[in-house]
C-alpha positions as CSV (number, residue, x, y, z in Angstrom):
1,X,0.0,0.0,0.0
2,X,1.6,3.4,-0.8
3,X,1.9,6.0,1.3
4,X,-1.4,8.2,-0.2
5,X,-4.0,4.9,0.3
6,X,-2.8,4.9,4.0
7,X,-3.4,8.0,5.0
8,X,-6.5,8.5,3.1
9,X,-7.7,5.0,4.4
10,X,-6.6,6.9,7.7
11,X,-8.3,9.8,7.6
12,X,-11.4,8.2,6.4
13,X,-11.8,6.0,8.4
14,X,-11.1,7.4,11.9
15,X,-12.4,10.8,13.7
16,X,-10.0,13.8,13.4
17,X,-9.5,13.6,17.3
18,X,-9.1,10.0,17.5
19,X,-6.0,9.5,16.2
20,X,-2.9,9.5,18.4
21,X,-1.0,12.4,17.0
22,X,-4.2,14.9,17.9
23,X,-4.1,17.7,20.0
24,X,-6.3,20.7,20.7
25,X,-4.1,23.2,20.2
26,X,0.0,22.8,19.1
27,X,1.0,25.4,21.4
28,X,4.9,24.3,21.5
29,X,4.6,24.9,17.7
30,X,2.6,27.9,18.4
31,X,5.3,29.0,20.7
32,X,8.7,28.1,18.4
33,X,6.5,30.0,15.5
34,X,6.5,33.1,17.4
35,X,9.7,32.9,18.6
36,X,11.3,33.1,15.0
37,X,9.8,37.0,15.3
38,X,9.0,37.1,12.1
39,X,6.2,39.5,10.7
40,X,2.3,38.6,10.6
41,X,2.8,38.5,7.0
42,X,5.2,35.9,6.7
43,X,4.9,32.9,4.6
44,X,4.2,30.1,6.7
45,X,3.7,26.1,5.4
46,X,2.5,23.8,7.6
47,X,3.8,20.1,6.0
48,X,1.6,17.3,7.3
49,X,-0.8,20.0,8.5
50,X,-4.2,18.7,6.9
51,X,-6.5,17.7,9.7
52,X,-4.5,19.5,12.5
53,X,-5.7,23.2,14.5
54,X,-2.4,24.7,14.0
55,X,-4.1,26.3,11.0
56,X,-6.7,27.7,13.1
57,X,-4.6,29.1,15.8
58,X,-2.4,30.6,13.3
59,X,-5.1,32.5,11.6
60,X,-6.8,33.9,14.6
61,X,-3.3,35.0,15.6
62,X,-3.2,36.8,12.5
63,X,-0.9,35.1,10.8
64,X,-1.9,35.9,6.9
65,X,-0.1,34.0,4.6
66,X,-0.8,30.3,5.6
67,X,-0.5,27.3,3.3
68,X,-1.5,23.8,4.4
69,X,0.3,20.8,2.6
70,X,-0.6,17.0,3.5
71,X,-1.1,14.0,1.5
72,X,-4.6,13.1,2.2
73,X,-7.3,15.4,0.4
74,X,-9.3,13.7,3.5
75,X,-7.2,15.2,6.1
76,X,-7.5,18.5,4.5
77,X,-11.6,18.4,3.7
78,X,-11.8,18.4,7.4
79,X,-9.6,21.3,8.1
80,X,-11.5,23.4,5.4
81,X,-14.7,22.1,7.0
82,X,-14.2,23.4,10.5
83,X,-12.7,26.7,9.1
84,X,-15.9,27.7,7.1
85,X,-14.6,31.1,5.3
86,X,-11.9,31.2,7.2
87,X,-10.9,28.4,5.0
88,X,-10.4,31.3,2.3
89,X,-7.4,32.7,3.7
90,X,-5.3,29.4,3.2
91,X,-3.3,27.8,0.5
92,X,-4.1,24.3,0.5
93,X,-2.2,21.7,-1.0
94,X,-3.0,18.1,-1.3
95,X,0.8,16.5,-2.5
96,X,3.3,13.8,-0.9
97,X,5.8,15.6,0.1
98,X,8.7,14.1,-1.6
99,X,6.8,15.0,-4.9
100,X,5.4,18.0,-4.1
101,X,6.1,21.6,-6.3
102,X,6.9,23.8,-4.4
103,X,7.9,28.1,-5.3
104,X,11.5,28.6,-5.2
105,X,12.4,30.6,-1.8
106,X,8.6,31.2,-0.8
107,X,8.5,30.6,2.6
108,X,9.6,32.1,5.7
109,X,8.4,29.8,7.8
110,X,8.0,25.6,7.1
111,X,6.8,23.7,10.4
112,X,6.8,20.0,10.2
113,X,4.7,18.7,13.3
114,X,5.6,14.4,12.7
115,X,5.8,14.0,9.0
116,X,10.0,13.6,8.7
117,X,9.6,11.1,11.0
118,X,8.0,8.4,8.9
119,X,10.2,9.1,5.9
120,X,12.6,5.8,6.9
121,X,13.6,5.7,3.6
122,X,17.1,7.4,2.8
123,X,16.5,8.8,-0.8
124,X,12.7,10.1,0.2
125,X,14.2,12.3,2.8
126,X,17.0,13.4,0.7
127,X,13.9,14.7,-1.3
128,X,12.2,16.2,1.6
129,X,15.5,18.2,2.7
130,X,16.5,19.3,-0.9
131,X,12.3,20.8,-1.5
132,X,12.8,22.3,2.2
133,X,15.6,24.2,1.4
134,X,14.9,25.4,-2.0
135,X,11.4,26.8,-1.2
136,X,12.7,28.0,2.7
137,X,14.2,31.9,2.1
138,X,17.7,32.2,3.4
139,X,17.3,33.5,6.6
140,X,14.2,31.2,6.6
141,X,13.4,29.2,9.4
142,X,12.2,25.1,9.5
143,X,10.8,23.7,12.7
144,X,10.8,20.1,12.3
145,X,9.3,17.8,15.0
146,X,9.8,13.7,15.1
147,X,9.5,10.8,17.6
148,X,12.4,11.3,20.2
149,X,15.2,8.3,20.5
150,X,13.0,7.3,23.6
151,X,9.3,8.0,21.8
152,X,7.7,5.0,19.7
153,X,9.1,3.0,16.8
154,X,6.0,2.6,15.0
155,X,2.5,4.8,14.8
156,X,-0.4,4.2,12.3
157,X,1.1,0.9,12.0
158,X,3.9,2.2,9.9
159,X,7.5,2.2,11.0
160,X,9.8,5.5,12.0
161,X,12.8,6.9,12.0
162,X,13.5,8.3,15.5
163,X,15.6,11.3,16.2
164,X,18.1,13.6,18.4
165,X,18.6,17.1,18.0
166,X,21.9,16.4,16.9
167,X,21.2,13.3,14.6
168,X,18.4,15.2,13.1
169,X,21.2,18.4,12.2
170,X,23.1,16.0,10.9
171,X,20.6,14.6,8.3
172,X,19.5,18.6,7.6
173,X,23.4,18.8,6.8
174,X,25.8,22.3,6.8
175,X,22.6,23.9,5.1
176,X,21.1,24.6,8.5
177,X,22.1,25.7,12.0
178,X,20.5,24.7,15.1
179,X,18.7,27.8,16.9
180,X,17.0,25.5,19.8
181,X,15.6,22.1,20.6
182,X,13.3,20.8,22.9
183,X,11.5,18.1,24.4
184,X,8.0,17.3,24.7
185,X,6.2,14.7,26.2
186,X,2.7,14.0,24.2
187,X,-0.5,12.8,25.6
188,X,-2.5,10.7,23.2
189,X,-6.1,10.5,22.9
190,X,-5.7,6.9,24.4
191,X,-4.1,8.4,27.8
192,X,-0.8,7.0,26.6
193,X,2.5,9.4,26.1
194,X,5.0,10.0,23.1
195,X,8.2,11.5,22.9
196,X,8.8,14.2,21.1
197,X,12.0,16.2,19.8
198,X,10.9,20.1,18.4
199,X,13.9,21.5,16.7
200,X,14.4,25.1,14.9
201,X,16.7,25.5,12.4
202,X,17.6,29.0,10.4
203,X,18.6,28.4,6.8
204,X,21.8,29.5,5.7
């Protein structure tokens, strides 16, 4: 099954909220988005973002430029559905992200919220990294969060690639320097926990 079946099997088959990664409100993402400082009319892409409230949040804090990429049209009908109009404001992309076409130095922000994670194969992050930084400005920031060494090695049944802070700079290569990193300990819909590793990187 490729990756596209699975996550629109995913997303059509289970609630929004019932899925482990789900949370409220991303307010570590939140937080690391308004630390970069940059302006309300940044360009911000949210990869992986199609079902999730980041969106949401970022709009009502008036965040204008938002664009939404995930693979599963589902994922995204459901965002659009909850926003009503405010769906309007958003650039929404339904693409797998090793594929996807993205503008050449369009974005001033690209948040990854557990989508690198499940790219275990070497050549489809190679692909990931090289989109990343063509379409991040320089001077661009990418906050990229994964599964922690400690966090699980497997979610929606697929496998993952588990990371440090250093092991993930070291994938990102010289392209990249590490601003901050932190932990984060998630609390599933199912009262179980996952760990987490959030880390902001400025493009060279």
């Amino acid at each position: 099954m490729n990756r596209k079946i699975h996550w629109e099997q995913v997303y059509a088959t289970k609630r929004f909220d019932a899925v482990s990664w789900y949370r409220d409100h991303l307010d570590t993402s939140l937080k690391m988005i308004a630390e970069t400082g940059v302006a309300k009319d940044a360009a911000i892409i949210d990869v992986g973002g199609g079902s999730s409230t980041l969106v949401d949040d970022l709009l009502s804090a008036g965040y204008s430029d938002v664009s939404v990429l995930d693979i599963s049209a589902e994922a995204i009908a459901v965002s659009r559905e909850r926003l009503e109009d405010r769906s309007l404001n958003v650039k929404w992309i339904a693409a797998d992200i090793t594929e996807a076409d993205l503008a050449e130095d369009r974005y001033d922000v690209w948040h990854d919220r557990a989508v690198f994670h499940f790219l275990v194969d070497a050549e489809d992050r190679r692909k990931y990294i090289a989109l990343a930084m063509r379409s991040v400005k320089s001077g661009g920031h990418l906050i990229v969060a994964s599964f922690a060494p400690d966090g699980p090695q497997k979610c929606s049944g697929l496998d993952v690639v588990r990371y440090s802070a250093e092991s993930m700079l070291e994938e990102f290569g010289d392209g990249v320097r590490l601003v901050s990193s932190m932990k984060e300990m998630h609390n599933t819909p199912f009262e179980t926990t996952q760990s987490f590793v959030y880390c902001h990187f400025l493009k060279s």
